[in-house]
C-alpha positions as CSV (number, residue, x, y, z in Angstrom):
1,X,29.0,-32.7,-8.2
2,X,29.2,-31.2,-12.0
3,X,29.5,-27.6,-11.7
4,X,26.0,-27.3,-14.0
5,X,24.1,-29.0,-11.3
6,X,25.9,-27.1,-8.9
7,X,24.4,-24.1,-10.6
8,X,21.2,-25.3,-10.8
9,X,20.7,-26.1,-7.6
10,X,21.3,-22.3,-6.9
11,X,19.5,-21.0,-8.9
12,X,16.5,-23.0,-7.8
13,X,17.5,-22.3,-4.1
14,X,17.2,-18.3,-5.1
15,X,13.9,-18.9,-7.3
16,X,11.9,-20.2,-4.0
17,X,13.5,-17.4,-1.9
18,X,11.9,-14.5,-4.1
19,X,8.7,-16.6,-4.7
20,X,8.1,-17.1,-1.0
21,X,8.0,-13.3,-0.5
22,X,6.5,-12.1,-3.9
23,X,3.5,-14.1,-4.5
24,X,0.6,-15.5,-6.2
25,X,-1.1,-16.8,-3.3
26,X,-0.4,-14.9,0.1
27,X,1.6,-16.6,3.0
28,X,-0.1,-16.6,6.5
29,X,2.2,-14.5,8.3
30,X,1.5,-11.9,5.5
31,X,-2.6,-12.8,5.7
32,X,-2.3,-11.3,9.4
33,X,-2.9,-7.8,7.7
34,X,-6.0,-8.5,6.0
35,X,-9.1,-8.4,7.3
36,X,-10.3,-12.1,8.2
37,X,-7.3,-13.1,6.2
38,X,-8.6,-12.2,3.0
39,X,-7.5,-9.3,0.2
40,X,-9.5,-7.4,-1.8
41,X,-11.0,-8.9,-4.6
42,X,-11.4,-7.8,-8.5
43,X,-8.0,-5.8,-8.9
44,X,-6.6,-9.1,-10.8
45,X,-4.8,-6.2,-13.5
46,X,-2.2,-8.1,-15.7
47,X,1.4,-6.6,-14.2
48,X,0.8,-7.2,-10.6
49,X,2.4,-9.0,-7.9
50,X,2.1,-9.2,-4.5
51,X,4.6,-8.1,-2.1
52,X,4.6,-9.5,1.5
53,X,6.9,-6.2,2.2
54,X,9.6,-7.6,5.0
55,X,12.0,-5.1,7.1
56,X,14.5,-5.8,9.4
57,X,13.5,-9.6,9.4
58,X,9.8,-9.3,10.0
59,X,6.6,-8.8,7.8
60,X,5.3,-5.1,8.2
61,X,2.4,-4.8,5.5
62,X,0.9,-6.3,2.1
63,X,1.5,-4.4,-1.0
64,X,-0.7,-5.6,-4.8
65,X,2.2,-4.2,-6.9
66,X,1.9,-3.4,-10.7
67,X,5.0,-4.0,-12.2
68,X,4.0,-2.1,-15.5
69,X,2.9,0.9,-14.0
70,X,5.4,1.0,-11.4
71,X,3.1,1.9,-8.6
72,X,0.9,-0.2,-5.7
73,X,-2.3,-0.2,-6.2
74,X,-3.2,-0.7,-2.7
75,X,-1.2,-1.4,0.3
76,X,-3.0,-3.5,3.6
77,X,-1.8,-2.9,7.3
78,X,-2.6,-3.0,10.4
79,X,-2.9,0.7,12.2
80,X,-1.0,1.3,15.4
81,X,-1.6,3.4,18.2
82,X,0.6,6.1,17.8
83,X,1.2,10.0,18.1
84,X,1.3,10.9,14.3
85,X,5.4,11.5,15.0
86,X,7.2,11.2,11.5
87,X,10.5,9.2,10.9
88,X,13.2,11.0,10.3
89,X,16.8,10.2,8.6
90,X,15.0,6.6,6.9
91,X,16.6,6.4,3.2
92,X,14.3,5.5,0.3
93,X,14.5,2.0,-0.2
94,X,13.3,-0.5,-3.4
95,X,12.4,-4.2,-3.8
96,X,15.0,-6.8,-4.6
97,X,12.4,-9.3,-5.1
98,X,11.0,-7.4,-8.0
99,X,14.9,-6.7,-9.4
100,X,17.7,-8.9,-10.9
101,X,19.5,-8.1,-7.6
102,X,18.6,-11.7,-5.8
103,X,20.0,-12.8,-2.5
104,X,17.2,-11.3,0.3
105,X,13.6,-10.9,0.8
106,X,13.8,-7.7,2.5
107,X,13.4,-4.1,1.2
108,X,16.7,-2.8,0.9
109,X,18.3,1.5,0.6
110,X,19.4,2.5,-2.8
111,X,22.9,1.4,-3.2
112,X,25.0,4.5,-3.8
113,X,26.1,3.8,-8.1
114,X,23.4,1.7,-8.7
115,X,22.6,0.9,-12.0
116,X,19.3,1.9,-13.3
117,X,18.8,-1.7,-15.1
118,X,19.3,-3.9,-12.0
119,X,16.1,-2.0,-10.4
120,X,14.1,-0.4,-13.0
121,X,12.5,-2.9,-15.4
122,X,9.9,-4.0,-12.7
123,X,9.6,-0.8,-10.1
124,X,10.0,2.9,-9.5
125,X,13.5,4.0,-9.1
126,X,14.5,7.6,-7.5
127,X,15.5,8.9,-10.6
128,X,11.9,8.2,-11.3
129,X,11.0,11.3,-9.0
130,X,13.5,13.5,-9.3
131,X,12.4,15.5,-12.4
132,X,9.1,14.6,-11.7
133,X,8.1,18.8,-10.8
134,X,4.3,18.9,-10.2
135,X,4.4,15.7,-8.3
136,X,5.8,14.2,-4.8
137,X,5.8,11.0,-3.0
138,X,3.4,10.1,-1.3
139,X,3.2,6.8,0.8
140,X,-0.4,4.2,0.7
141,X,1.1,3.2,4.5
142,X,1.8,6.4,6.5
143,X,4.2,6.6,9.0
144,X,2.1,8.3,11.3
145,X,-0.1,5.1,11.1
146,X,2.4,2.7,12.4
147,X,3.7,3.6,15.9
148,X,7.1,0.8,16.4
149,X,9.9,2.8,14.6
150,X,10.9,-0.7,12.2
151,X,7.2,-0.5,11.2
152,X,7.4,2.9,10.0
153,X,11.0,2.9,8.7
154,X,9.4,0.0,6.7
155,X,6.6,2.6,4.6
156,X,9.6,4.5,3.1
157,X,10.4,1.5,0.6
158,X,9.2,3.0,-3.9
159,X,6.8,0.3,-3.4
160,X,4.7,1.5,-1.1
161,X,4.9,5.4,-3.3
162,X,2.5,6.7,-5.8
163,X,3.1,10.3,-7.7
164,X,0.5,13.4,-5.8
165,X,0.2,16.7,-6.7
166,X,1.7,18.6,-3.6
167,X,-1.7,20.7,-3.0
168,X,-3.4,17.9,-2.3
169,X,-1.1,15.8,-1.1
170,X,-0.6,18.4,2.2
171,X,-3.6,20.3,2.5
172,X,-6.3,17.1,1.8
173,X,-4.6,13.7,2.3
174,X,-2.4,14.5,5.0
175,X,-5.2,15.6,6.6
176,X,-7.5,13.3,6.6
177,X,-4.6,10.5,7.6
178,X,-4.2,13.3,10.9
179,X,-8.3,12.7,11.2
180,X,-8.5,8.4,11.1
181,X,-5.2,8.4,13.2
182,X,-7.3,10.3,15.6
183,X,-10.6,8.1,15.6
184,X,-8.7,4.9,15.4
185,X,-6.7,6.0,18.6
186,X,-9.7,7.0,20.2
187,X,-12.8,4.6,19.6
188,X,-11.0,1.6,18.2
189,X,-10.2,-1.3,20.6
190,X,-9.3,-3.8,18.5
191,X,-7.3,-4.3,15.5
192,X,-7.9,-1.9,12.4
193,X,-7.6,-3.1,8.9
194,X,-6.8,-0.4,6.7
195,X,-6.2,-0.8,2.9
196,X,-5.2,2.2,0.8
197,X,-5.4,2.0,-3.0
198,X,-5.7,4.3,-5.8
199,X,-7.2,4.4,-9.6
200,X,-4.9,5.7,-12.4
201,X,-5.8,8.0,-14.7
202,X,-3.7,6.9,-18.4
203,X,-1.3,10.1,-17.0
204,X,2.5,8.7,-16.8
205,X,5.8,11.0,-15.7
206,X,8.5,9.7,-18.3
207,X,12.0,9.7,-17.8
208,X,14.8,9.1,-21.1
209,X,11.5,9.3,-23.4
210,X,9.9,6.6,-21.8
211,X,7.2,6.4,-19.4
212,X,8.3,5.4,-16.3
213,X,5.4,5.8,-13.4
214,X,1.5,6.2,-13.7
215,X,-0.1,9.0,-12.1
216,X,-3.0,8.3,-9.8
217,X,-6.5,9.9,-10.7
218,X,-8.0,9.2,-7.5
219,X,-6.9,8.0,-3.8
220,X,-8.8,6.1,-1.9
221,X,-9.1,4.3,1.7
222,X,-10.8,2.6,4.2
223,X,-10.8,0.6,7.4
224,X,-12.2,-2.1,9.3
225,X,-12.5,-2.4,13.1
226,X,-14.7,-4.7,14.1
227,X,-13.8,-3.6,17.8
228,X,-14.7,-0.4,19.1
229,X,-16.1,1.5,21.7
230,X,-19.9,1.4,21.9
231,X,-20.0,4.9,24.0
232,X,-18.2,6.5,20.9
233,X,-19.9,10.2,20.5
234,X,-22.6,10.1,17.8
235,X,-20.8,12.2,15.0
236,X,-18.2,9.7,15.0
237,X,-20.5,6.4,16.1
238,X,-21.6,5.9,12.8
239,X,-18.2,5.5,11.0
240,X,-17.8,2.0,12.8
241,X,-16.9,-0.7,12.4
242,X,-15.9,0.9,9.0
243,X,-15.7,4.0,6.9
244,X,-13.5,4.9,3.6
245,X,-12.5,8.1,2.1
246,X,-11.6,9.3,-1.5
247,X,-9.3,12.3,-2.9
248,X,-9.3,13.8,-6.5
249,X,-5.2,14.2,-6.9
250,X,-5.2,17.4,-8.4
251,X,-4.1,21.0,-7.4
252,X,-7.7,22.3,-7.2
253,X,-9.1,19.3,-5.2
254,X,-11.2,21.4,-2.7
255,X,-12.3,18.7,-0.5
256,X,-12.4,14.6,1.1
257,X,-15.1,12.6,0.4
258,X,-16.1,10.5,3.3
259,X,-18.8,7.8,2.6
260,X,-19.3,4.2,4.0
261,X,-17.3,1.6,2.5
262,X,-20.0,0.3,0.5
263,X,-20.3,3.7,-1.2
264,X,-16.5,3.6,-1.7
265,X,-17.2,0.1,-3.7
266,X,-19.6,1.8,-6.0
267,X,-17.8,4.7,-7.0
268,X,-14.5,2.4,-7.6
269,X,-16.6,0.4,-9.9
270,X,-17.6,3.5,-11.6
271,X,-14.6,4.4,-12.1
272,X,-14.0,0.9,-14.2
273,X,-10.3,0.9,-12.9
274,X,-12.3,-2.3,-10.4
275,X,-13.7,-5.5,-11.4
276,X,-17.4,-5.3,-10.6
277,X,-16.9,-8.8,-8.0
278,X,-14.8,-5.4,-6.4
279,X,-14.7,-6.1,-2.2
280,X,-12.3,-4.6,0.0
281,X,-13.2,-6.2,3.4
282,X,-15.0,-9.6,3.9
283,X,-19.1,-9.0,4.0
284,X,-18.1,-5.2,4.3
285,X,-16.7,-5.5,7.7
286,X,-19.9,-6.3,8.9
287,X,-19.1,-8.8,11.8
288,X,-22.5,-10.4,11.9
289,X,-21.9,-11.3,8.2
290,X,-18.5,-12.5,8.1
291,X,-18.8,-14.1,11.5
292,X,-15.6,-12.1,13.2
293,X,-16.0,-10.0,16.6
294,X,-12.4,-9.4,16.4
């Protein structure tokens, strides 16, 4: 065979590999975190690309992935049980199938020497972070929301990172994860869709001269459990089968928002960072609606 086709036929062979795990149109196995299958709609931004986001040979959790901002602007999983313990000693990892680095479609460490051009053209590198003074990481998919300790090794990959403000990062967001871990645990029976997104605010962090990552205005959330206990006490009875939240990401945020996921839709499209066809969950997680008892 003539060493051209030879080539070509590789090349091909890697093309399918990355497209089978960064996608237009979401796999099934990667569907399985969505609520009834199905994304949120009226985020179709130029720049992004989903990321079926694959550790240690399994799927974990969908990531929508703008590759010009270098942040997700939501990611979708599924909570686990679990009791809120962090992971410790997990290195930062990155995406190869957003990098020139081709060969696997799983989330991989930092290499020790990398070179800043085989990563950062299409994502957040650490470098990214390092000077970055008045803000922190801060993960869409928290750890203390996943309860297997692949599933929450998995939430410490760039992609899954936006830029907080430290204040509110521990003394509002944190929080609040510590309060839905503890409802979900409680009163939810069947599976819970969570999706966690965020609105930027034309802010970036620049690095060399050059803006590198956008800063998120607001942070948002909400989940879906179709499932739940019926006996739940009344001051927590009415935030099922779904609730959301919201967080200004400033230093002198004083306080969550908690409204009802429809509320969450109108603010977002308020915001105009959404699409007004803007849905997180199928008929609002409203069972009767979309037909699901899960």
């Amino acid at each position: 065979m003539a060493l051209w086709l030879q080539v070509g036929l590789l090349l091909a062979s890697l093309s399918t590999a990355v497209r089978g795990r960064v996608e237009e149109e979401l796999s099934p196995e990667c569907r399985a975190f969505l609520y009834m299958g199905t994304p949120p709609t009226g985020l179709e931004h130029h720049s992004v690309k989903y990321i079926c986001q694959f550790y240690n040979k399994k799927p974990r959790y969908v990531t929508l992935y703008s590759t010009e901002d270098h942040i997700p602007i939501y990611s979708a999983y599924t909570f686990k049980r679990s009791d809120g313990e962090k992971c410790i000693d997990v290195p930062w990892m990155y995406e190869p199938q957003l990098s020139t680095s081709l060969g696997t479609d799983e989330m991989q460490p930092f290499p020790r020497g990398y070179m800043h051009m085989n990563f950062e053209d299409a994502q957040a590198v650490l470098d990214d972070y390092t000077n970055a003074i008045y803000h922190e990481r801060g993960t869409l998919n928290p750890d203390e929301h996943q309860n297997e300790p692949d599933d929450k090794a998995s939430t410490y990959t760039l992609t899954n990172v936006v830029p907080v403000v430290p204040d509110f990062n521990d003394r509002i967001w944190n929080k609040q994860e510590h309060v839905v871990r503890k409802r979900l645990n409680n009163y939810c029976r069947g599976t819970a869709y969570v999706v966690t997104g965020i609105t930027t605010s034309g802010t970036m962090i620049r690095r060399e001269n050059m803006n590198r990552i956008a800063v998120p205005a607001y942070l948002w959330s909400a989940y879906c459990c179709a499932d739940y206990d019926h006996n739940t006490p009344f001051a927590e009875r009415y935030k099922f089968p779904s609730f959301a939240h919201y967080g200004l990401n400033q230093e002198d945020t004083s306080q969550m928002v908690e409204l009802s996921v429809q509320k969450l839709k109108e603010f977002l499209k308020n915001t105009k960072f959404v699409n007004p066809d803007f849905q997180i969950f199928v008929g609002d997680c409203d069972p009767q609606s979309s037909g699901k008892t899960d």
